[in-house]
C-alpha positions as a Python dict, from the first residue, in 0.01 Angstrom:
ca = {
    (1, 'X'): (0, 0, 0),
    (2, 'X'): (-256, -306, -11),
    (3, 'X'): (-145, -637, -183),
    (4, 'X'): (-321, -932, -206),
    (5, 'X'): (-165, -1265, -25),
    (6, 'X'): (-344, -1615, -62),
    (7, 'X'): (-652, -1415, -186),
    (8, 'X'): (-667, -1210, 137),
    (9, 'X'): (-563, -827, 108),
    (10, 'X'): (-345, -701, 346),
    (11, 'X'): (-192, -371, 391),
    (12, 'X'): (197, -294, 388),
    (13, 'X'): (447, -33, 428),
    (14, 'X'): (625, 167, 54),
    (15, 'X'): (860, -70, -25),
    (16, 'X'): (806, -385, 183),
    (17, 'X'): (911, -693, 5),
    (18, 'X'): (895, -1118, -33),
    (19, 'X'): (1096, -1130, 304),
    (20, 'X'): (865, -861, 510),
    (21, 'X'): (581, -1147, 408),
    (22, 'X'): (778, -1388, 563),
    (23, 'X'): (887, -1186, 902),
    (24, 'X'): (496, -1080, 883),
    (25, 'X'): (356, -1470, 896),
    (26, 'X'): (662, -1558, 1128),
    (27, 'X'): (788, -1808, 832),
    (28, 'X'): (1175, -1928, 731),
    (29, 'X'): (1289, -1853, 367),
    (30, 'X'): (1316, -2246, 309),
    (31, 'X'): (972, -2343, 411),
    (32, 'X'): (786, -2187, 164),
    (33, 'X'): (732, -2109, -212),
    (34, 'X'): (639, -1743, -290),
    (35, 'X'): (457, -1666, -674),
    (36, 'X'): (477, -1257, -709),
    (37, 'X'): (166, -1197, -966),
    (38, 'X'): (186, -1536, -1150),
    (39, 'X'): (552, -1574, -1117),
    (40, 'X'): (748, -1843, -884),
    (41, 'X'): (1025, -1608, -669),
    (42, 'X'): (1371, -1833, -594),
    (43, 'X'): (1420, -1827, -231),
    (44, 'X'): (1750, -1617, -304),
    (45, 'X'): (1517, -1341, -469),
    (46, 'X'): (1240, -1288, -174),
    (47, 'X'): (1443, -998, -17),
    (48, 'X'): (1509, -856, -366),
    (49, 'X'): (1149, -828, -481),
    (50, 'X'): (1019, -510, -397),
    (51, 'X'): (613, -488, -378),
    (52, 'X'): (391, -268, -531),
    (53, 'X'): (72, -137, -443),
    (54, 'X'): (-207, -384, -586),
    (55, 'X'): (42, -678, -636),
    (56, 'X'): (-91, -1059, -559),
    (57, 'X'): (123, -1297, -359),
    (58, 'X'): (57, -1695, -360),
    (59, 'X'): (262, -1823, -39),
    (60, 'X'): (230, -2198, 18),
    (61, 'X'): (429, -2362, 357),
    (62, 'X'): (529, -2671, 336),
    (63, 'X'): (452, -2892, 671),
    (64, 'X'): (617, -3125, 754),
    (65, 'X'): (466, -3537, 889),
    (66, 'X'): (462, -3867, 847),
}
């Protein structure tokens, strides 16, 4: 299936979800916000939100400085 993440499309397994995103960039869970088509996903929930073919995916990391 092809989803869309940060307005580049991308092409995933049936059933991948928020946390295959995250294995996929090599991110951790509490590093980044995840929207599913409009909608911010708590951290809890990235595991539990199955993809679908066509869906969009905002992802922003958070980096750390000073």
């Amino acid at each position: 299936m092809n989803v869309t993440i940060n307005g580049k499309t991308e092409a995933l397994p049936e059933n991948a979800n928020l946390a295959a995103i995250l294995t996929m960039y090599d991110c951790q869970p509490k590093t980044v916000v995840m929207e599913h088509n409009g909608n911010i996903v708590p951290m809890e929930a990235f595991a539990k939100t199955v993809l679908c073919d066509g869906d969009h995916i905002e992802m922003v990391h958070f980096v750390g400085g000073g």
